[in-house]
C-alpha positions as CSV (number, residue, x, y, z in Angstrom):
1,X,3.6,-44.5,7.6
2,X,4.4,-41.2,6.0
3,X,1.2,-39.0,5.3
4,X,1.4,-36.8,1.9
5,X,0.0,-33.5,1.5
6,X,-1.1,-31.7,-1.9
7,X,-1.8,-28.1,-2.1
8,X,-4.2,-27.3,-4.7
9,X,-5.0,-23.5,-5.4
10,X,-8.8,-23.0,-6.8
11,X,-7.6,-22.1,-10.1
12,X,-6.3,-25.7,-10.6
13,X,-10.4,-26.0,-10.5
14,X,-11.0,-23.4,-12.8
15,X,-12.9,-25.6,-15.2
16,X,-14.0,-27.5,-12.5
17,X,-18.2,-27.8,-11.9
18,X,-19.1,-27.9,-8.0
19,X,-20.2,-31.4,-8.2
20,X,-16.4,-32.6,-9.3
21,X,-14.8,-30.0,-6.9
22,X,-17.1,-32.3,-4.4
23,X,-15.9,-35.4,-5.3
24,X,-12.0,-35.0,-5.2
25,X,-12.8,-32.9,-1.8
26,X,-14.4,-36.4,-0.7
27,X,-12.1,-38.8,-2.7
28,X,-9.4,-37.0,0.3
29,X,-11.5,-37.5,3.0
30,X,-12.2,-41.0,2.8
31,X,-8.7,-41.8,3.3
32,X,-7.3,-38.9,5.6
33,X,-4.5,-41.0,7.5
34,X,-2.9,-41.8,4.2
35,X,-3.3,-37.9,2.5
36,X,-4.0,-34.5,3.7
37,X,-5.4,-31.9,0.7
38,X,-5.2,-28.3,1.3
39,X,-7.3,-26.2,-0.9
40,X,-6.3,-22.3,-1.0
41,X,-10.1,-21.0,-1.8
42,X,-11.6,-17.9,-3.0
43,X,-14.7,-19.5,-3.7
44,X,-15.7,-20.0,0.6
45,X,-19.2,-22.7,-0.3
46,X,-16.3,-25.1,-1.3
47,X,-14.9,-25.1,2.6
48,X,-18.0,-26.2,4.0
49,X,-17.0,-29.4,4.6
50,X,-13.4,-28.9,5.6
51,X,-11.6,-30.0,8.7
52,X,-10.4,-26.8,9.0
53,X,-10.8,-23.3,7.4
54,X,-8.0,-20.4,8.2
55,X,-9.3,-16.9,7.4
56,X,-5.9,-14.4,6.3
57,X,-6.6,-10.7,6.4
58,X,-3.9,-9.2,4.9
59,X,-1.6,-11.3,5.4
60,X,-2.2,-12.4,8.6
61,X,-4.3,-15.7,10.2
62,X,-7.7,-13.5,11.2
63,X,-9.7,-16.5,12.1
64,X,-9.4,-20.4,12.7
65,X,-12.3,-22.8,12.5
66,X,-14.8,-25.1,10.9
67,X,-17.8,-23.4,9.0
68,X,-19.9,-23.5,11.8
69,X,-17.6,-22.0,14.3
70,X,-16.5,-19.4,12.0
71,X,-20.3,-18.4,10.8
72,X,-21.4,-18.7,14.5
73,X,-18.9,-16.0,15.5
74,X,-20.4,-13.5,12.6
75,X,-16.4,-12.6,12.3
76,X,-15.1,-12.0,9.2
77,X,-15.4,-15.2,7.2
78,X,-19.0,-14.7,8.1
79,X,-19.6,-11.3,6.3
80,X,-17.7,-12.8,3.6
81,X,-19.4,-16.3,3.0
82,X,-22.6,-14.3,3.3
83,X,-22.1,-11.7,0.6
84,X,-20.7,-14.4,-1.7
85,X,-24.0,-16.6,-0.8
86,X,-25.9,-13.6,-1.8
87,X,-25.2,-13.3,-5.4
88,X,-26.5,-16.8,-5.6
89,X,-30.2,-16.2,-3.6
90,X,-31.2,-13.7,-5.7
C-alpha cells in the first residue's frame, strides 16, 4: 500500500486555534501507515508531539530529534522553544 504525505506550512493554520491545530495533528497520527503530515513550524509548542522535529539553522539540518531529546541536549531548539514559552509564563 502506498503511504501519502502532505506538507502543510503553519500559515495554512493561520486562523487556526491550538485546540484544532491539535486535532488534525492527531487525526494523522491515528492512522500513520496510511499518511505521513509534515508540518513546517515556526510556532515550536505545536511539535511537541511529533515523531520527529528537524532544527535548520540557516539553511542547514542543526539538530534531529523528538522534544525531549532535543530539550535534553539544551542545543538550539532548546534556547528557542524556551524564549518562545516565555512570552507565554509571564
Amino acid at each position: 500500500m502506498k503511504k501519502d504525505n502532505s506538507v502543510v506550512d503553519e500559515k495554512t493554520f493561520i486562523n487556526a486555534d491550538g485546540i484544532m491545530f491539535r486535532s488534525i495533528s492527531l487525526l494523522f497520527r491515528s492512522a500513520p501507515v496510511l499518511a505521513s503530515l509534515t508540518f513546517l513550524l515556526v510556532a515550536l509548542a505545536s511539535a511537541v508531539d511529533a515523531d520527529k522535529i528537524i532544527v535548520l539553522r540557516g539553511g542547514t539540518v542543526a539538530e534531529i530529534g523528538q522534544h525531549a531529546e532535543l530539550m535534553a541536549k539544551n542545543g538550539l531548539y532548546r534556547t528557542m522553544f524556551d524564549t518562545q514559552a516565555e512570552k507565554y509564563r509571564t
